[in-house]
C-alpha positions as CSV (number, residue, x, y, z in Angstrom):
1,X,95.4,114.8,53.3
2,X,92.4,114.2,55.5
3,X,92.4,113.1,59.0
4,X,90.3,110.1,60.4
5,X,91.0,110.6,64.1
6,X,87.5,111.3,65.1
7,X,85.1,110.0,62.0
8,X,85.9,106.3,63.0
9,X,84.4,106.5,66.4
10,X,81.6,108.9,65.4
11,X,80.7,106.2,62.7
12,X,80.5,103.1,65.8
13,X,78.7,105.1,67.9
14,X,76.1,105.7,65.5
15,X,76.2,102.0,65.1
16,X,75.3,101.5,68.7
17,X,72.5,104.0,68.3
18,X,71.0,102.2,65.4
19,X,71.0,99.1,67.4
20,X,69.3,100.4,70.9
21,X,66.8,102.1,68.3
22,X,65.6,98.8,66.3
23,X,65.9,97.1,69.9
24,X,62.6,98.7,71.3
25,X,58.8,99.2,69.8
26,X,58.4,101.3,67.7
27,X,55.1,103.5,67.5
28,X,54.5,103.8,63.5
29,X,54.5,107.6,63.3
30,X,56.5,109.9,60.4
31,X,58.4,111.0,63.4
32,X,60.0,108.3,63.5
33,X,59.9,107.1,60.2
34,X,62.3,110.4,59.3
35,X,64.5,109.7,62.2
36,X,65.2,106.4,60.9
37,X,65.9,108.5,57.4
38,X,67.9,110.9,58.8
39,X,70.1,108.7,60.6
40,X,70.4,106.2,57.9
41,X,71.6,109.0,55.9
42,X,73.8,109.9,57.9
43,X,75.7,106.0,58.9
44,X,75.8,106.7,54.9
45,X,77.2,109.8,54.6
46,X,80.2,108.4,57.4
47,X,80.6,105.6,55.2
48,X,81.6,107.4,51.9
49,X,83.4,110.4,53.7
50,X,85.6,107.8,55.3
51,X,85.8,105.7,52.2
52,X,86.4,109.2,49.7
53,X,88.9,110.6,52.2
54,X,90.9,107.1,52.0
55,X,91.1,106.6,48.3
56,X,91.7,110.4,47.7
57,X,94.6,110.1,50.0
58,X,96.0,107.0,48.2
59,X,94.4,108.3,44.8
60,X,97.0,106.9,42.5
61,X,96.4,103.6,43.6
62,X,92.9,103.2,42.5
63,X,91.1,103.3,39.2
64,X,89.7,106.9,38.3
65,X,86.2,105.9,37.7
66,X,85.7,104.7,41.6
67,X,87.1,107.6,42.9
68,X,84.7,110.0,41.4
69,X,82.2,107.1,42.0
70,X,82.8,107.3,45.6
71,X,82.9,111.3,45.6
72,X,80.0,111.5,44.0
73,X,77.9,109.3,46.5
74,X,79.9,111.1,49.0
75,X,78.3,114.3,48.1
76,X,75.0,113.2,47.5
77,X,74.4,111.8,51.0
78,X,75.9,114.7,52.0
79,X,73.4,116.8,50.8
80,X,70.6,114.1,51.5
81,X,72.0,114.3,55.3
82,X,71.3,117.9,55.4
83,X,68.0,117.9,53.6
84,X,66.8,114.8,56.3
85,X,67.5,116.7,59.2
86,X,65.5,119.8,58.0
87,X,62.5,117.5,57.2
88,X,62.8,115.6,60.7
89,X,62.9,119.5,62.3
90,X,59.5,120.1,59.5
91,X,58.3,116.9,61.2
92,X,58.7,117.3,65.0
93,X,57.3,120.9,64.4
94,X,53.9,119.0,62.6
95,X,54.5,120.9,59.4
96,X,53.1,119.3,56.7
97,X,55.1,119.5,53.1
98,X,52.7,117.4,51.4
99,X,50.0,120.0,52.1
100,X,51.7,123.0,50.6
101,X,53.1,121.9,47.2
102,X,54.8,125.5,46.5
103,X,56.7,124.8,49.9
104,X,57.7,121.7,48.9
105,X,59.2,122.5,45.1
106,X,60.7,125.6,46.8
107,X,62.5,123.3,49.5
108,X,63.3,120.1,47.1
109,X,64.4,122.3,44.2
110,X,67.7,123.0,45.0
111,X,68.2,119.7,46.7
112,X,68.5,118.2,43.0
113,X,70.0,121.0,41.3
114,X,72.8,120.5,43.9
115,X,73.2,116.3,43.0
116,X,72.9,117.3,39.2
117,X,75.6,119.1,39.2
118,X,77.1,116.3,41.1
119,X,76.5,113.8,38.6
120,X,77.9,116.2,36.2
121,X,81.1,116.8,37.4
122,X,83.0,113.8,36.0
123,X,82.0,116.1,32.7
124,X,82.7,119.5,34.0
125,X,84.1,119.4,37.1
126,X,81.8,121.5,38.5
127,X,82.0,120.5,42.5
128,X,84.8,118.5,42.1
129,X,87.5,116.9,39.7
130,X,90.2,114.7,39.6
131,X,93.2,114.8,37.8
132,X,96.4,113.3,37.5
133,X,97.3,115.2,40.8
134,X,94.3,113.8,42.5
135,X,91.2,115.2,44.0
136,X,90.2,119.3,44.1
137,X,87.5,121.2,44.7
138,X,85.4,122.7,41.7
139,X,84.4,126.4,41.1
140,X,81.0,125.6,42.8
141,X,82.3,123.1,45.7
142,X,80.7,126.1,47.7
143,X,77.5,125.0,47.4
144,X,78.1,122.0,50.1
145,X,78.1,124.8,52.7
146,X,75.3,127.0,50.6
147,X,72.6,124.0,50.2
148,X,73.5,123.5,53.9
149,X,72.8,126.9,55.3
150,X,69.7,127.1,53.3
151,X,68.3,123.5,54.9
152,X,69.1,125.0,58.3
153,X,67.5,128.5,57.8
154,X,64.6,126.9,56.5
155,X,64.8,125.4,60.0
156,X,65.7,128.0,62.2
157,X,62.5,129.9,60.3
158,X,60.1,126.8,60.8
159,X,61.2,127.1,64.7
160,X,60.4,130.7,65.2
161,X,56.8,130.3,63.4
162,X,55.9,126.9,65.0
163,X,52.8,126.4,66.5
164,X,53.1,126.7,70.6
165,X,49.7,124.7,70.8
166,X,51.2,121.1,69.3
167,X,55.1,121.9,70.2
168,X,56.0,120.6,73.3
169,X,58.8,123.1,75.4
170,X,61.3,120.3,75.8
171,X,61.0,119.4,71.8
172,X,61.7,122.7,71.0
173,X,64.6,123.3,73.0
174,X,66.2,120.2,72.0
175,X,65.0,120.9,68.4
176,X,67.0,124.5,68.5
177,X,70.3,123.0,70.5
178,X,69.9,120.0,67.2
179,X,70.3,122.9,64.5
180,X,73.0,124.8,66.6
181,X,75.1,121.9,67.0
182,X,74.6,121.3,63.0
183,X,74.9,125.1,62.3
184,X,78.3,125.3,64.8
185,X,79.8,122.1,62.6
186,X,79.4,123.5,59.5
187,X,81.3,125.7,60.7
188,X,84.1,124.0,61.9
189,X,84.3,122.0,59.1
190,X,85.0,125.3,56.7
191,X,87.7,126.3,58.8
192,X,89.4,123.3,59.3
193,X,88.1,121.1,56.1
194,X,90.8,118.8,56.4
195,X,89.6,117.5,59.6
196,X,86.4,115.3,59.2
197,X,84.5,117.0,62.0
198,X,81.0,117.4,60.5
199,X,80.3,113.9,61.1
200,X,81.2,114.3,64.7
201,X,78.8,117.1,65.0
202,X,76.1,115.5,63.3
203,X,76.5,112.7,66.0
204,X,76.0,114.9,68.4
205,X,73.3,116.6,67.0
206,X,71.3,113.1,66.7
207,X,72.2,112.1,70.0
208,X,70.2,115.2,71.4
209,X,67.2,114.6,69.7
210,X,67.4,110.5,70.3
211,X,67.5,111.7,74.3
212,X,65.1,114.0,74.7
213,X,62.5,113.3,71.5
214,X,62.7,110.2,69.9
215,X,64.2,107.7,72.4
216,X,61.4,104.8,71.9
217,X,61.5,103.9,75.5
218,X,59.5,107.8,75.6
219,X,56.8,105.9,74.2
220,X,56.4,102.9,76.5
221,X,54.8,102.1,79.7
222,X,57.3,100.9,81.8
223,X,55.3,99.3,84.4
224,X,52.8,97.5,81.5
225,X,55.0,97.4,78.9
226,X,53.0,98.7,75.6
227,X,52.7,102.0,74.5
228,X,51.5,104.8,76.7
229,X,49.3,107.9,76.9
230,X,52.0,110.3,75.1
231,X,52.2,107.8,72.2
232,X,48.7,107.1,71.9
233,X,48.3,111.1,71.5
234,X,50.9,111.4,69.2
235,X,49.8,108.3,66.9
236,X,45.9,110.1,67.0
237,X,47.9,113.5,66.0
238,X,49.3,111.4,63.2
239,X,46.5,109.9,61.6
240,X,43.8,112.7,62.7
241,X,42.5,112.6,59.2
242,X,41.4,109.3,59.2
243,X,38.0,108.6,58.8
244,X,37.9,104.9,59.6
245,X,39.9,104.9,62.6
246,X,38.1,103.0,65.3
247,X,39.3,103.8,69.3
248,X,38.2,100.3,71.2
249,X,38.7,101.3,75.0
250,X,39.5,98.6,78.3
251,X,39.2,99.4,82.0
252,X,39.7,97.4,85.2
253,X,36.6,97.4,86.9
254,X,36.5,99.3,89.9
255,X,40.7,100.0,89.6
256,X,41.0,102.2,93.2
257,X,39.6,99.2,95.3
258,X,41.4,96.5,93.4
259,X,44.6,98.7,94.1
260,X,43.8,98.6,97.6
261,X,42.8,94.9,97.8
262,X,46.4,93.5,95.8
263,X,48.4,96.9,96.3
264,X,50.3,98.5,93.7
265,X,53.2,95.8,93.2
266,X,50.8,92.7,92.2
267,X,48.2,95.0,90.3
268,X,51.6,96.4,88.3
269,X,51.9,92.7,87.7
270,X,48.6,92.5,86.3
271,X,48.1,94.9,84.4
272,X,51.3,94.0,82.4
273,X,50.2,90.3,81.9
274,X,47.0,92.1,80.8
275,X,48.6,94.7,77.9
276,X,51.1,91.5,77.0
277,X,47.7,89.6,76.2
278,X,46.2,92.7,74.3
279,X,49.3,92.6,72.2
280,X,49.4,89.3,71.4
281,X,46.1,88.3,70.9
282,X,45.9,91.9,68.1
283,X,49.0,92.4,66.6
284,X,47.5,93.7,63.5
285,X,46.6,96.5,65.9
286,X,48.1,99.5,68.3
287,X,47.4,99.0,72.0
288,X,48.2,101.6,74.2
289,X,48.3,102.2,78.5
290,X,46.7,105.1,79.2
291,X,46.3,105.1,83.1
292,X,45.0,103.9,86.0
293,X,43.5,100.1,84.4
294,X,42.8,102.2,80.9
295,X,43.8,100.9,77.7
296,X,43.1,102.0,74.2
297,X,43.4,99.7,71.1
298,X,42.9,101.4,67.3
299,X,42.1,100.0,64.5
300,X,40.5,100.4,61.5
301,X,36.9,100.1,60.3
302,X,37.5,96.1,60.4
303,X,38.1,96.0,63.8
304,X,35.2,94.0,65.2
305,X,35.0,95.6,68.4
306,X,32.2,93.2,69.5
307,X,34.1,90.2,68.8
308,X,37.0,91.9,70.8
309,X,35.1,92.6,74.0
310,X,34.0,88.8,73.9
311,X,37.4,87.8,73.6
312,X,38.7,89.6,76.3
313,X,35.4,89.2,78.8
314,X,36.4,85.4,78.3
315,X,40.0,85.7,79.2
316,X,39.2,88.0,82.5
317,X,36.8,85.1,83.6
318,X,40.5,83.2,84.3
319,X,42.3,84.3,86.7
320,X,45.5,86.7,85.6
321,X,48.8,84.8,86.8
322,X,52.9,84.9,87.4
323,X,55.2,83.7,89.6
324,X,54.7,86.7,92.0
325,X,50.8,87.3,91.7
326,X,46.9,85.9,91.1
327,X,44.5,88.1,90.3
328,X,40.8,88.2,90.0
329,X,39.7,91.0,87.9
330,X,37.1,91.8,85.9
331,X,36.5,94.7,83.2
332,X,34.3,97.5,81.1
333,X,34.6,98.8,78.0
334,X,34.0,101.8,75.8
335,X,34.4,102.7,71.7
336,X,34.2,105.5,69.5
337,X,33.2,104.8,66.1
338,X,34.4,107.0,63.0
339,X,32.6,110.2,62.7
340,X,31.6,112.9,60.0
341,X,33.3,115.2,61.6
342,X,37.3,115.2,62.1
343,X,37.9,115.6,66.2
344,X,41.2,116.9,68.1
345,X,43.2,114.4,69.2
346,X,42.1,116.5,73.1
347,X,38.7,115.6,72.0
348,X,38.8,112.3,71.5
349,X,40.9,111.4,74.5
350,X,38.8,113.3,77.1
351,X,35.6,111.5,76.0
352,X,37.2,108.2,75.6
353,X,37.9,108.7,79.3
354,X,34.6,109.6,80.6
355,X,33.4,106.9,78.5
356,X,35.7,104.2,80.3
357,X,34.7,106.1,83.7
358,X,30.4,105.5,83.1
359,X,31.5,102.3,82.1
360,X,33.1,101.4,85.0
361,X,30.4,103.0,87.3
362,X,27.6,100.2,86.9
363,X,28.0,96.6,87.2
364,X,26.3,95.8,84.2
365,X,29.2,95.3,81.7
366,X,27.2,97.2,79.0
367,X,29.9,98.9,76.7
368,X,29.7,102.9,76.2
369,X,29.9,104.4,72.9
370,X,31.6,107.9,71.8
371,X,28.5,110.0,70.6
372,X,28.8,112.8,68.9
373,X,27.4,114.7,71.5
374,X,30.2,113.6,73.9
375,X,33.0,115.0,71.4
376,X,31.2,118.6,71.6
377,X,30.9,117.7,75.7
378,X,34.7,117.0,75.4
379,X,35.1,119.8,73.0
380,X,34.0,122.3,75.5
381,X,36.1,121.0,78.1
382,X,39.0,121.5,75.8
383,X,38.4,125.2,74.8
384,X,37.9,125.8,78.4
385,X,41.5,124.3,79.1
386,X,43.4,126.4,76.6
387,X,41.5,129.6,77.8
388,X,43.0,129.0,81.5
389,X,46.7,127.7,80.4
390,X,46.2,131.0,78.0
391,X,45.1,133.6,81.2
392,X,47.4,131.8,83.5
393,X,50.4,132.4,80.9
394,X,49.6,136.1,80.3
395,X,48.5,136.9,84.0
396,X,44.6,137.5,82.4
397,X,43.0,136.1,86.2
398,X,40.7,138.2,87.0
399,X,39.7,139.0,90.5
400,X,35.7,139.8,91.5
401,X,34.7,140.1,94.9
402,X,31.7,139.4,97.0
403,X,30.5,141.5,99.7
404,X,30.6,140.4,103.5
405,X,27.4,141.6,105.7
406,X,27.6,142.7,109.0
407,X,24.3,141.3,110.7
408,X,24.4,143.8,113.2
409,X,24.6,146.9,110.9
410,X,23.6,145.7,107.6
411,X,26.9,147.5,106.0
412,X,29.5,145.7,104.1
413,X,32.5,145.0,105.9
414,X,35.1,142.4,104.1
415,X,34.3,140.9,100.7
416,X,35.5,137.5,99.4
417,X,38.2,137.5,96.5
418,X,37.0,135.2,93.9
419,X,38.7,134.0,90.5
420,X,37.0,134.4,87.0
421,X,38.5,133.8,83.8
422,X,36.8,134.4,80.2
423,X,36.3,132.1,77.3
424,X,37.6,133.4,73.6
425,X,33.8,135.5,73.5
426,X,34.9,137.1,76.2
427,X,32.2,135.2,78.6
428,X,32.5,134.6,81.8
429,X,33.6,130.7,82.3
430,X,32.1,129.1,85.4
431,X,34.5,128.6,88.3
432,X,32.7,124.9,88.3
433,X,34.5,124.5,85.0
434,X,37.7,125.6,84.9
435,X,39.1,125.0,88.8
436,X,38.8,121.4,88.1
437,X,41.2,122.1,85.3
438,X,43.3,124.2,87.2
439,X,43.9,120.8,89.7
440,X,44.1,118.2,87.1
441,X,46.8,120.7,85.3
442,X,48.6,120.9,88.5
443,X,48.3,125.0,87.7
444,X,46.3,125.7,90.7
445,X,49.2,127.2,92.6
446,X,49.4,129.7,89.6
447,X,45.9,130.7,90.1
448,X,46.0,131.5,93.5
449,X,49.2,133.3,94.0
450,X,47.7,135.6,90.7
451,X,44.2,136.2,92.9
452,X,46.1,136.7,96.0
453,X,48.7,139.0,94.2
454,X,46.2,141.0,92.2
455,X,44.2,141.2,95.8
456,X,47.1,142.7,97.4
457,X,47.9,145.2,94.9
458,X,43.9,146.2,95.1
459,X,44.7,146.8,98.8
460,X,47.9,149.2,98.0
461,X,45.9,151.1,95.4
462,X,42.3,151.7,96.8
463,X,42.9,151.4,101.0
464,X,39.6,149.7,101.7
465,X,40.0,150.2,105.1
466,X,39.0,153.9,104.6
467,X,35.5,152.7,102.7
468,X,34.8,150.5,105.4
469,X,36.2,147.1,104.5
470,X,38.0,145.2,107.2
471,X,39.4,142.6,105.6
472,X,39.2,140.7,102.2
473,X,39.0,136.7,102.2
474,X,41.1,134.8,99.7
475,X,40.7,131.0,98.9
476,X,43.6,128.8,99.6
477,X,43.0,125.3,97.6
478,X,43.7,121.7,99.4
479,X,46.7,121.1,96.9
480,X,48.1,124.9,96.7
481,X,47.9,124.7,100.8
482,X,51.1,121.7,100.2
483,X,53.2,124.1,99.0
484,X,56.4,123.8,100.8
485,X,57.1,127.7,100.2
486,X,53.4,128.9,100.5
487,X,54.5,131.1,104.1
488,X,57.1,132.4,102.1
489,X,56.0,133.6,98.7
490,X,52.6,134.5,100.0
491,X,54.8,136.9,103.0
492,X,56.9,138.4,99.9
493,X,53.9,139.3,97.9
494,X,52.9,141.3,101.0
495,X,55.9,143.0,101.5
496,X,56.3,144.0,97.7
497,X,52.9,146.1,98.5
498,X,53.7,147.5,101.3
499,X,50.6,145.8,103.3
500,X,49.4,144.4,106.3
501,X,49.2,140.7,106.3
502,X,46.3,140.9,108.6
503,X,43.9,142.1,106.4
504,X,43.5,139.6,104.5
505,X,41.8,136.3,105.7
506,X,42.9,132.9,104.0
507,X,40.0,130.7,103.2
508,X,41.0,127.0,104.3
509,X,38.8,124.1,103.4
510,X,38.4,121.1,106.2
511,X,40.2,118.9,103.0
512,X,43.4,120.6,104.1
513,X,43.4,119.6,107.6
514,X,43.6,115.6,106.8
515,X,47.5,115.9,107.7
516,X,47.0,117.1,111.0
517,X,50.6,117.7,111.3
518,X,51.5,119.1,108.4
519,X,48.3,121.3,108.4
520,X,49.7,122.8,111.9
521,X,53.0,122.9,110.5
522,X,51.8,125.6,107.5
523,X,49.6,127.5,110.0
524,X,52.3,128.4,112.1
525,X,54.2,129.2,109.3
526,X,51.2,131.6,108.2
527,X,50.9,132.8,111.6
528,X,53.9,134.1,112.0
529,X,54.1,136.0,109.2
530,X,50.4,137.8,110.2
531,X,48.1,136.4,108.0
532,X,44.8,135.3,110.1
533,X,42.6,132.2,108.9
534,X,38.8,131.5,108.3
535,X,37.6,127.8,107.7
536,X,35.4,127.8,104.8
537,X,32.6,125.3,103.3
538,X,32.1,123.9,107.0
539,X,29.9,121.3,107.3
540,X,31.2,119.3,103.7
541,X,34.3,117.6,105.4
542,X,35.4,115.7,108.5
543,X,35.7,118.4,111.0
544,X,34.7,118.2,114.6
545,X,35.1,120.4,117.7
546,X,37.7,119.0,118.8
547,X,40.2,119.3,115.9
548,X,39.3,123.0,115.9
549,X,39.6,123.9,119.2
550,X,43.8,123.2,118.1
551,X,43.0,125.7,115.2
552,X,43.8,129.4,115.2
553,X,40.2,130.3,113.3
554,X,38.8,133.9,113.7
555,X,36.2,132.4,111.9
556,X,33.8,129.8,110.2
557,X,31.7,129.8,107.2
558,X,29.1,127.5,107.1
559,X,28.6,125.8,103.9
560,X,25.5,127.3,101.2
561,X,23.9,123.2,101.7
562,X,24.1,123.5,105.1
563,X,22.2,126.8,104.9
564,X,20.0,126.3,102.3
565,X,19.1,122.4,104.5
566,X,18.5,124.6,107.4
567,X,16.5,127.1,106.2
568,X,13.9,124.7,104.5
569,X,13.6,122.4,107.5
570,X,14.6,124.1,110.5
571,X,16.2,121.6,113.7
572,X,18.3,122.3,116.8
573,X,21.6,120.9,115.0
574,X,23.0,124.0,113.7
575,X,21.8,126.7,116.4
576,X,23.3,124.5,118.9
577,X,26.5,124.0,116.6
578,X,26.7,128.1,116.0
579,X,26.3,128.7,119.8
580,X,29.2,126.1,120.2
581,X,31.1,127.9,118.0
582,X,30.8,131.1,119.7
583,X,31.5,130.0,123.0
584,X,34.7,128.8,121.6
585,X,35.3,132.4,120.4
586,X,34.5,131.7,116.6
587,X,32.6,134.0,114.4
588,X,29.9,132.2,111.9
589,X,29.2,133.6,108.6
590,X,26.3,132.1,106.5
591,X,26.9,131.6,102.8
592,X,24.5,131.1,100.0
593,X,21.9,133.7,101.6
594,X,19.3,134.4,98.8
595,X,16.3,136.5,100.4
596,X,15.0,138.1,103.3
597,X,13.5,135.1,104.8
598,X,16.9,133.5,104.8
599,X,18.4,136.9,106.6
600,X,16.1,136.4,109.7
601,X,16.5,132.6,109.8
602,X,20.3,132.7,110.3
603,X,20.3,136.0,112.0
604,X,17.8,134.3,114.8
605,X,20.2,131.6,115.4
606,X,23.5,133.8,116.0
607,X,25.3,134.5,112.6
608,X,27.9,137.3,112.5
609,X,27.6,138.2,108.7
610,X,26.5,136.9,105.6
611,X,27.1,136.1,102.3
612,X,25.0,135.5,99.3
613,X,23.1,136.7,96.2
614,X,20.6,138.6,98.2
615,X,23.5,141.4,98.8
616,X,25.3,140.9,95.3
617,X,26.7,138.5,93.3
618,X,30.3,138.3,92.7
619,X,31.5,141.6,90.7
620,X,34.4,142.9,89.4
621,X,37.2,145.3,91.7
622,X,35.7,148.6,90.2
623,X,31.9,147.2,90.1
624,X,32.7,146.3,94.0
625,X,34.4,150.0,94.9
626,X,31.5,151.4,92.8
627,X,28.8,149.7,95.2
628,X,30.4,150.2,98.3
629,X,30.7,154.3,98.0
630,X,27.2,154.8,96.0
631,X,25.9,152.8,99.2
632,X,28.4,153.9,102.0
């Protein structure tokens, strides 16, 4: 009756998967905990299907009570099968069951009217019955597919309404292609029920999320070999509610020169003997790699952290040893007691890391504590984050500009293109807070092609040559100047305008001429597509005469410090340097210009135009085309 051509090998490749899966660490989370359930369930849902199928086949042969016996289990895993993978979908998706008892009786309801009427059908045959003919399906069999589409609807329901913030995009994909591949064998086993497919497809369906969500190796350092920054975030998002965790934090002192003193190989080596010791020496305990020399132990409130930093001061006093390496290191510590209040998991593992980075700038040894006061710090930091990601995802960038002074006339003639973004008040967020963000998100390239977009489309739509403005200025950053493509997408944006590459100017700081080669490389490419360039923030980097004498520059600004330096103790320095620059066919403009005093002082020692809050500060587009024909 049924076949068993492809349930055997579905069932042994499980088997393998159970065996990689207890072969590695595993990071005691509910994630994982349901995965464990769910694939249990389903090695035990292969075993009675296979063992069901055999004695119905041959049911003559075997007493009456095992066969319903091993129908019975058969269904109930069956129904347990489908229920686990809904709860590990609930589980990958954070929702909490506990939390919402009506969700749970709604969702666990039906689960045990289903195996009731299981256990009942020996009486009334219900779901199924076996008589002298063998095995058939009862009046209500249907409910095997029912109980199944309602598990996965609950799941397709839990995907749409999940919560973007905690979901990562890869979970969720894998999490959608996991209840298609369930949905698509249910269906295949209706239309062909004598084939035992579903297993198959539930195989399938597990292997996708044990590659791409729950594949312990996700969770480990490879180099150091204990847990890493992902898991340490998603062990915090686990046990956010508890008031009596204690975060004990490690650092190698001074990491970037020891890197450069053993090189990465032997300080790899290190670093592992060190996280092996951390292990063994606290088992009761989680210890966890974060980066660059961090690590992170939590515990609870009997962790003495004291006794810990002892213990390990003593151990870095010996030098750290294998076959391939000796190392002398030394290290700084930093914890964060429990709190009153209940902090993101964000929260608590920015200041942990500015903790571990004060600590490890003195030479004192003197462990840092968590305050308070750093979680609202970190807190900060954090709402500052989202509300980039958030304007960078919905194109919110907004563009001001700051007037460019002709010395000569006094009129504006160009204006710099600055980035602003706005906080959930709708405040203006300092560009000192969130650029950093916009690097360390590896986003920046976002940011600028939206400012240099939205500037171009400002161009098309209110022709600032007509009022007067030459040119506008727009920042390129060190990191968005690597981009392979930058010629090219910037030279596209251009043409989808309809506008001259020439009028606008791209700011380039002396950071992104290190790489003399490749610097000369993306300026040609630049050049030959129009756009002109203006060094910015001289006098901050490691520019000489020389280097920009190779340079295309129409001109230099000199940095606000240098300015400001200048203007309170005057010297020859600079006049000499801005006469230099002229006779190499340079213009100089003079940033951070604040009063009148200022105007002279740079005006009397060659300056083309000016910049500063003396003129305006940094406005908005209509604010700027406001100013410019109320004053023009």
């Amino acid at each position: 009756m049924w076949s068993f051509d492809f349930v055997i090998p579905t069932f042994l490749i499980l088997v393998i998967i159970l065996f990689s899966y207890f072969s590695l660490p595993r990071l005691n989370v509910k994630r994982n905990w349901v995965f464990l359930q769910m694939i249990v369930m389903a090695t035990a849902c292969i075993v009675f299907d296979i063992l069901s199928s055999m004695i119905d086949n041959e049911y003559a042969e075997y007493p009456i009570f095992l066969t319903y016996l091993l129908n019975m289990l058969f269904f109930i895993c069956f129904y347990l099968r489908a229920f686990s993978m809904f709860t590990f979908t609930a589980s990958i998706l954070r929702i909490r069951l506990i939390s919402r008892p009506y969700l749970k009786h709604l969702i666990v309801v039906p689960l045990i009217v289903c195996i009731v009427l299981v256990l009942l059908s020996p009486l009334n045959g219900l779901i199924f019955y076996i008589d002298e003919t063998g095995y058939h399906s009862g009046p209500l069999y249907f409910l095997l597919y029912l109980l199944s589409l309602f598990y996965l609807g609950l799941s397709f329901g839990a995907l749409i309404v999940r919560d973007k913030v905690f979901v990562r995009r890869k979970e969720f994909r894998s999490l959608v292609f996991f209840n298609c591949i369930l949905m698509a064998g249910l269906i295949c086993r209706y239309m062909m029920p004598r084939y035992l497919l579903m297993d198959t497809f539930c195989l399938m369906a597990i292997l996708v999320v044990y590659l791409n969500i729950i594949n312990p190796e996700f969770c480990l350092d490879q180099k150091v070999g204990t847990f890493n920054r992902q898991a340490l975030a998603d062990y915090i998002d686990e046990h956010i509610t508890d008031k009596d965790r204690i975060f004990f934090g490690i650092i190698v002192h001074k990491y970037g020169e020891m890197l450069d003193i053993y090189g990465s190989r032997q300080l790899d080596s290190g670093l592992a003997m060190i996280g092996d010791h951390l292990v063994r020496s606290y088992p009761e305990y989680r210890a966890f790699y974060v980066s660059r020399g961090r690590f992170v132990i939590v515990g609870d409130s009997q962790m003495d952290t004291r006794a810990m930093r002892e213990d390990i001061s003593r151990r870095f006093k010996s030098p750290w040893r294998s076959d391939s390496a000796e190392l002398y290191l030394d290290a700084d510590y930093a914890y964060m007691e429990p709190t009153d209040e209940t902090p993101t998991r964000d929260m608590i593992l920015s200041s942990l890391a500015a903790a571990l980075d004060e600590s490890d700038s003195v030479d004192d040894h003197v462990p840092v504590e968590v305050t308070e006061a750093d979680l609202l710090i970190a807190q900060k930091k954090v709402q500052i984050k989202r509300c980039f990601e958030n304007a960078v995802e919905h194109d919110n960038i907004e563009v001001f500009f700051q007037p460019l002074i002709d010395v000569t006339t006094g009129k504006v003639v160009g204006a710099e293109a600055l980035s602003r973004i706005r906080d959930n008040d709708g405040t203006i967020v300092p560009p000192s807070l969130f650029i950093p963000v916009a690097e360390s998100s590896g986003k920046i390239n976002n940011l600028g092609e939206q400012v240099f977009e939205k500037t171009c489309r400002f161009i098309k739509e209110y022709d600032p040559e007509s009022l007067g403005i030459e040119w506008i200025n727009v920042n390129l950053s060190p990191l968005q100047f690597l981009r392979s493509d930058l010629a090219e997408r910037f030279s596209d944006i251009a043409l989808k305008y309809d506008i001259d590459p020439g009028i606008v100017h791209l700011e380039i700081t002396e950071e992104s001429m290190v790489d003399e080669f490749f610097f000369q490389k993306q300026i040609d490419a630049l050049s030959s597509r129009g756009f002109q360039f203006v060094l910015d923030d001289y006098g901050t980097g490691y520019s000489n005469l020389t280097r920009l004498k190779k340079c295309p520059f129409i001109s230099i600004k000199l940095d606000m410090e240098v300015v400001w330096d200048f203007c309170k103790k005057p010297d020859e320095i600079l006049p000499m340097m801005i006469q230099a620059f002229k006779h190499m066919g340079f213009l100089v403009t003079a940033e951070g210009i604040e009063n009148e005093r200022m105007v002279e002082q740079m005006k009397g020692i060659g300056c083309d135009y000016f910049q500063g809050f003396f003129y305006s500060k940094p406005v908005p587009m209509d604010e700027f085309i406001k100013n410019i024909r109320k004053n023009g």
